[in-house]
N, C-alpha and C positions, 0 to 999 in steps of 0.2 A: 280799304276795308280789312279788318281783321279776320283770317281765313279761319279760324276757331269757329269761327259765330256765322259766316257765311254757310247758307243754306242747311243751317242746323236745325230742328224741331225749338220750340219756347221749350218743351217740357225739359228736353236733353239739357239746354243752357243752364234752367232753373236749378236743376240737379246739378250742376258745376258749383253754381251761387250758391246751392246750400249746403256744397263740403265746403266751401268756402270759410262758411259762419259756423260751421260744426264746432262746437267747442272740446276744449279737451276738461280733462277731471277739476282743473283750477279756474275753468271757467273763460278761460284765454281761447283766442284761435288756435284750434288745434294743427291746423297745416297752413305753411305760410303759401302766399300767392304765386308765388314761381309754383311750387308744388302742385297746386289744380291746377294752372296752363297748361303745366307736362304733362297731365295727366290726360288733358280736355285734347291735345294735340295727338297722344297719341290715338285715344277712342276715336276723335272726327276724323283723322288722318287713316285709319281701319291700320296702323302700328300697331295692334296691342298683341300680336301674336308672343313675341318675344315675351312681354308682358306676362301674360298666362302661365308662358311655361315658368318664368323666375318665380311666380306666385306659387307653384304648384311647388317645383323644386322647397323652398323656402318651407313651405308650410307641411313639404313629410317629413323631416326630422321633428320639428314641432309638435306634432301629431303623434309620430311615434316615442319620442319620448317627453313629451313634457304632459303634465294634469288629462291624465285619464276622462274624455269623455267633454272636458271644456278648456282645451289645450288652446286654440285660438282665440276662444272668448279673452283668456285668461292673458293671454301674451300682446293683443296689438287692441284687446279693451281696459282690462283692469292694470296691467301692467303698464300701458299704451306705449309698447314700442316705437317711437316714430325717429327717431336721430343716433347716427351712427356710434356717437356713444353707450347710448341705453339699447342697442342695439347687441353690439359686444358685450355689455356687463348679460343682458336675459342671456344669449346664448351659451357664454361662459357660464353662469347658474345655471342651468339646464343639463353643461355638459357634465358637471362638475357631481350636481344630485342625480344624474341617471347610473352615469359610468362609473362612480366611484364603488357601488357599491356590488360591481359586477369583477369576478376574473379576466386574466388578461384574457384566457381562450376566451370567455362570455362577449368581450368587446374587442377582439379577431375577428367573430365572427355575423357582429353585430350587421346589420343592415338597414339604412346606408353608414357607412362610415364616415364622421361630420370632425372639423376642426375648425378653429378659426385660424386666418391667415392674415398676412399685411393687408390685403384685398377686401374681406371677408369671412361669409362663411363657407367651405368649401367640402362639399358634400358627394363621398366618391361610392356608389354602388358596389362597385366591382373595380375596373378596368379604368374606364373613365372615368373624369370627375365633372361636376358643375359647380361654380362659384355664385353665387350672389352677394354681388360688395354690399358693402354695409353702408355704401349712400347711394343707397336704390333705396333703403326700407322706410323711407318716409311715402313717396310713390306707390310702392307696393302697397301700404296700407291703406292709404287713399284709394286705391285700385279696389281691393276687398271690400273696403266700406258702400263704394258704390258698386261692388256687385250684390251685394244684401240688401242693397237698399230693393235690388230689382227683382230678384229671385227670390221667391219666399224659401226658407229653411235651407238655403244655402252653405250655411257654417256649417251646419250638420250635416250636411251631403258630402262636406269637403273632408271632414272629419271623421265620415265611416267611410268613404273612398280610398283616403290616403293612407288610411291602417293596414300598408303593404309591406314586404320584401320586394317587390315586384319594381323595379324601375319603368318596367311597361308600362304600367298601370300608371304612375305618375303621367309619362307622357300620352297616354289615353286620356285621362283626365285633365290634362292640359288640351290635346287638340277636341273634346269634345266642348270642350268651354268656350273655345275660339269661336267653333261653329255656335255654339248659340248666344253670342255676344254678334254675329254676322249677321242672326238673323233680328237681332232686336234692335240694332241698327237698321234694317230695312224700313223702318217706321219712324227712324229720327234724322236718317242724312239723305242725301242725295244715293243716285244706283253706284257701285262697286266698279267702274269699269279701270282703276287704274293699270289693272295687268293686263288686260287689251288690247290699252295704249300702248304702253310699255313695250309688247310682243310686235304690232306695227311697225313702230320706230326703230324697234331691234331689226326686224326684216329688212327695211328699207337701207340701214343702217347696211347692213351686210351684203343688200344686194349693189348699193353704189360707192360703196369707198371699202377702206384698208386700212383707212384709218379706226385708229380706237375713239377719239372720240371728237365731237362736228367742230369744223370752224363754220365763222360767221358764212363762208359763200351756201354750206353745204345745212344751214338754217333756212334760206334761204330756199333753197332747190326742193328741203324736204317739205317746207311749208306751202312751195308751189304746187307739189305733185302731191299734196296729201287734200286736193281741193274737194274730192268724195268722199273724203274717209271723215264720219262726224266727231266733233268736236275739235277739226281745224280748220273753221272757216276762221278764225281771226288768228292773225300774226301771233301776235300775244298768247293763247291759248300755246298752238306750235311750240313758240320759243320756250316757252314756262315747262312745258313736258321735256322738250328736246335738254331741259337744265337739269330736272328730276333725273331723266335717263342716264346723262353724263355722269352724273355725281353717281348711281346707284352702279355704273359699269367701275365706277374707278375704286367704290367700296368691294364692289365684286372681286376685285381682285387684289386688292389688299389680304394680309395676312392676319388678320384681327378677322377678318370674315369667317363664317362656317369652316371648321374644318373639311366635312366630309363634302364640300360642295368643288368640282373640277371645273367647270365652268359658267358662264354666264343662262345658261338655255337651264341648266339641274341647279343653280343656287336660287335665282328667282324665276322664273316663269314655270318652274313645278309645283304648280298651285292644284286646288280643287274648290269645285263650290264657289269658286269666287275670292277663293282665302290661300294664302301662302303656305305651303306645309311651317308649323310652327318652329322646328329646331333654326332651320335655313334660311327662307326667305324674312321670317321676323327677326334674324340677329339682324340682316343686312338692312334691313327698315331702321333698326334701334341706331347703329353708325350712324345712318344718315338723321335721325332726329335728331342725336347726340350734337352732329355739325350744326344742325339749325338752332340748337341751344345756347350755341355759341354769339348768334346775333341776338342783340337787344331786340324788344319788338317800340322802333321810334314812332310808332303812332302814338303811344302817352305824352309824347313835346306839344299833342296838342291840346292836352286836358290842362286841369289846373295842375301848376300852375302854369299859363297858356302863355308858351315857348317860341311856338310856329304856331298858322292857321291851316287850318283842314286842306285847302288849296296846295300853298306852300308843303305840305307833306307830300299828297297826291304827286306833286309837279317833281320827287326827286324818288319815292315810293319806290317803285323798281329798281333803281340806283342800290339806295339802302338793302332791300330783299335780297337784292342778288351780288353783294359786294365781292362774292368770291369768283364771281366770273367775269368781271371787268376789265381784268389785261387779257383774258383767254376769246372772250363775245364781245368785247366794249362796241363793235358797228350792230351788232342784232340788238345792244340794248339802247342805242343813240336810236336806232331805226322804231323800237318799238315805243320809245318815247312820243316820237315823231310824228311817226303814222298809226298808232294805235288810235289815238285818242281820236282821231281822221274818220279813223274806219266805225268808229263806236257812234258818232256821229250819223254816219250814213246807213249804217244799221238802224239807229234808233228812227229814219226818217222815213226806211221801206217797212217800216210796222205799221207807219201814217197809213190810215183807209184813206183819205184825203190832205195831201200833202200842203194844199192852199188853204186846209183849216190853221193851217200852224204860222208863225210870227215867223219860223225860220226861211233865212232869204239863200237861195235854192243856188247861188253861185258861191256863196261860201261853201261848197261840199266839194269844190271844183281842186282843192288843194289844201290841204293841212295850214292847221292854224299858226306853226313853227314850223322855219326849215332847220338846216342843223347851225347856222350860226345864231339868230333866233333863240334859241334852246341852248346854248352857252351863254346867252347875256342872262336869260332866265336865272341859270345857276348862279354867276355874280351877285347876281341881284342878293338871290336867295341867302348865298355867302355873308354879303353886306346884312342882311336882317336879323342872320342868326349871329353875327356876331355882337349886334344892337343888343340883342336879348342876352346874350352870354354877358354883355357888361351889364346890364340891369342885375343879373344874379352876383356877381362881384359886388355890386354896390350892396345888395342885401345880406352878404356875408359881412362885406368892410361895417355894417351900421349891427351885425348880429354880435360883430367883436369877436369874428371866427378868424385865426390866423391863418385858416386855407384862402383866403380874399386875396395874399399876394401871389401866390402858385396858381391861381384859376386867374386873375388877371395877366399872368405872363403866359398861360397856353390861350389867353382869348388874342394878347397883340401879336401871338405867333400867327395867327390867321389876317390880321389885320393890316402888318406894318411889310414893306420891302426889307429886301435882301440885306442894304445897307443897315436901315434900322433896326431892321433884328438883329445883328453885329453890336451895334453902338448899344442896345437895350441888352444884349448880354454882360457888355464890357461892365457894362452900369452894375448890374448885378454883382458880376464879381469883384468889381473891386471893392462894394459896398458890403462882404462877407459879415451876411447878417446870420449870428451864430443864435442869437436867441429867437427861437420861431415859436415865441407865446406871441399871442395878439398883441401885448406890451410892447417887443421886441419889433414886431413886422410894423407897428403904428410906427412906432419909434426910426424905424428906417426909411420909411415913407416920406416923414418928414424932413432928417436930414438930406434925401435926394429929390432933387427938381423934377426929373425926370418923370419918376417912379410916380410923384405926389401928382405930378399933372396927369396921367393916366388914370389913377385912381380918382379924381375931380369929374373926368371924361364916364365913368361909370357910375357917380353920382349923378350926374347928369342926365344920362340918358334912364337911371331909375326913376328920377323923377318928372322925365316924360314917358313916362310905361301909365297907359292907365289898361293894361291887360289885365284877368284873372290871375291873384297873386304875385301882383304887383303895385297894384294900387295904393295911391300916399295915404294912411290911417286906416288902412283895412290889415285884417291879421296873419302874417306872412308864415306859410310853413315851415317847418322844420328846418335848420342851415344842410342837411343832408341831403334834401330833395334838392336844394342848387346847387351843390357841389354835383352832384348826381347827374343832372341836368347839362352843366359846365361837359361835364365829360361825354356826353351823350352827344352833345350836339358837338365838341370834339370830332370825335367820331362819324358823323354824319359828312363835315364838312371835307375830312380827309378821305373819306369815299368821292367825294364829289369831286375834289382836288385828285387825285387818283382817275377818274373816270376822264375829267377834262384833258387831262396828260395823256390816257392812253386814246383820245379821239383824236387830239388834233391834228395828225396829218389826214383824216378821214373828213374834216368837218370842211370840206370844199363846195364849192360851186357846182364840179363838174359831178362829184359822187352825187352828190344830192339831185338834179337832176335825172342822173340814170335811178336814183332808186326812187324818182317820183315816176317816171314813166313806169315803170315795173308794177309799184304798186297800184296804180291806178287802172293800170291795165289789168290787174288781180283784181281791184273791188268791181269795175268793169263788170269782172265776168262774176264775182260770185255775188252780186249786190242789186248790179244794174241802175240805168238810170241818173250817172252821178253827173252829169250834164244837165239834168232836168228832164 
């Protein structure tokens, strides 16, 4: 499930989908789709501290010097500021017609004092500065748009607010924004407890280790003793927080963090109201959103054109999520594979008012459906299918007469062939030093080598046994982008899995798996009851 749209309001989604189709002045989508995701993650994510403050920073130069009285309208409506480019040229116009026509003492003493920089724009009151890079302003403006959408006269509150010297003021009116964007979420997501959590784990964290941050036993231990504390009756839950916690101690102490923040207790958990003081806890929120931007979201492998099936995604889903902690947790997330979907199980079956209303047969609850060898053929499998698919999109480049069809066929038999063969399927390559890489060129090499030709036959083949969503024989294939796209994507997936298998397998034994089925069962035992019958 995409965590965007989990236990979000319809109305909040709608409002996503309709900055979506927002058009700009030409009639085109005005923000591309990366653009509302980030936006929708940080809002559902309650991220948008940092946010606020970039907005507010951003928008009092604007205010103070640009069009008297419709400065905002003027810069990210009529103007429509949104790309790093047109981003630079408004401010440099702005800087260029205010200052020029001011003395140097006049703009000494200007307030704030604004430049652009490699970075951005960089806007220093006094002493300090704050920057706003210039590929934040597509985000930001998406951010403003849906706050007017929600706030009546909003521009204009921002607009006679921001007409300061005052730096305080900016940051007043950032953290009072925070707070009423906290509370207008109380009616579109779920309750706010993630500083809470966060403050538990830290405890627990400091009352049993010395270490900085858990290994897999000390996951383990905390998701045993944390059997009162609500929302860790399931593993999963535990592990998924105890992931959040790690990453946000280790942003904690990076140097990209707050400056004025000394340690873990004063950068994040000096909250109020439920909300992170905005300068501090929202930079270190933004790092960590920053890092999740960095992962594709592989649940679109199941849309068209339909890559994987919803199953097949589920079954490697936490793999992919959490690919940055697989040589550091790889047994919390073999385990959570494992025995989650166990425990979800037997959850769903103590909701039963009468358990002998249901089809389900009462000793399959006795033991997970996978142990850990089990859950490694899974992966093969999964391996073997997605590279089925990865040659179906070869075959649709090779027939689109895209000369990417020989480079995406050589990273699908990287997945596909041994050790030897990809040796021999190199040598092939270079000696065949195909200089011309038009589609002309790659056909043309194709043919001269056996090799090459027969691979390419093998992905013909298997496209036209795809009778998938966008792939089907005389139906209309998308764009050669979205399978190259695709190609690389599930690349990716597979080298997480390959990655994942390698840091398991001294772990994927007979005897671990045992002790961690006693453990567990003796955990759902107690918090579940019943799993006997």
């Amino acid at each position: 499930m995409n965590p965007i749209s989990f236990g979000v309001s319809s109305t909040l989604q709608a409002d996503f989908d309709l900055l979506r189709e927002t058009p700009n002045l030409l009639g085109d989508a005005k923000y591309t789709q990366k653009t509302i995701d980030k936006l929708a993650q940080y809002i559902v994510c309650r991220n948008y501290g940092k946010l606020c403050l970039e907005l507010c920073y951003l928008c009092w130069p604007i205010v103070k010097y640009g069009r008297q009285g419709q400065a905002l309208l003027d810069f990210f409506w009529l103007q429509e500021v949104i790309s790093p480019k047109g981003f630079r040229a408004s401010i440099e116009g702005m800087i260029e017609q205010h200052f020029s026509t001011l003395s140097s003492e006049e703009r000494l003493s200007a307030k704030p004092s604004i430049k652009l920089d490699e970075v951005g724009l960089k806007i220093t009151p006094q002493q300090q500065s704050f920057t706003v890079s210039a590929t934040r302003i597509a985000v930001l403006s998406a951010f403003l748009e849906w706050l007017s959408s929600y706030f009546s006269g909003f521009i204009e509150e921002l607009e006679l607010n921001l007409n300061t010297d005052s730096e305080a003021q900016v940051k007043k009116v950032a953290s009072l924004l925070q707070q009423r964007i906290y509370a207008l979420l109380k009616e579109h997501l779920p309750s706010a407890n993630v500083q809470q959590k966060f403050r538990f784990i830290h405890e627990w964290k400091r009352s049993n280790s010395a270490d900085v941050r858990f290994n897999d036993k000390q996951v383990l231990q905390f998701w045993q003793a944390a059997f009162q504390q609500e929302g860790y009756v399931k593993y999963q839950s535990a592990l998924l927080d105890v992931l959040d916690y790690d990453l946000a101690c280790e942003l904690n102490q990076n140097k990209l963090k707050v400056e004025r923040a000394n340690n873990i207790d004063e950068a994040f958990f000096d909250f109020q109201g439920g909300e992170l003081e905005p300068q501090m806890g929202a930079s270190l929120f933004e790092l960590y959103t920053d890092c999740i931007d960095g992962i594709a979201d592989m649940s679109r492998l199941t849309q068209q054109p339909k890559l994987i099936s919803k199953q097949q995604y589920q079954d490697v889903a936490l793999l992919l999520e959490q690919q940055e902690s697989i040589h550091r947790l790889s047994l919390s997330l073999l385990r959570a594979t494992v025995f989650s979907p166990w425990q979800a199980k037997i959850i769903q079956r103590s909701r039963q008012k009468d358990i002998h209303s249901t089809n389900s047969n009462v000793t399959d609850l006795r033991q997970p459906a996978l142990d850990y060898d089990a859950y490694a053929l899974v992966l093969d499998k999964w391996i073997k299918n997605a590279c089925a698919a990865m040659l179906s999109c070869v075959g649709i480049l090779y027939e689109k007469k895209d000369a990417r069809c020989l480079g995406a066929l050589l990273i699908t038999l990287s997945h596909m062939l041994d050790e030897q063969s990809k040796r021999t399927l190199d040598n092939v390559v270079r000696s065949a030093k195909i200089r011309d890489l038009t589609f002309s060129g790659v056909s043309a090499a194709l043919l001269q080598n056996p090799l090459l030709n027969k691979h390419m036959q093998l992905a013909m083949q298997h496209l036209k046994a795809n009778n998938r969503d966008g792939f089907r024989k005389g139906s209309e294939y998308a764009d050669a982008d979205i399978y190259s796209s695709a190609i690389n994507n599930l690349h990716q997936c597979m080298s997480t899995i390959g990655k994942f298998k390698k840091a398991t397998a001294s772990v994927r034994n007979e005897e671990n798996y045992r002790s961690d089925l006693f453990i567990f069962f003796s955990e759902f035992e107690k918090r579940h009851g019943g799993i006997n019958g």
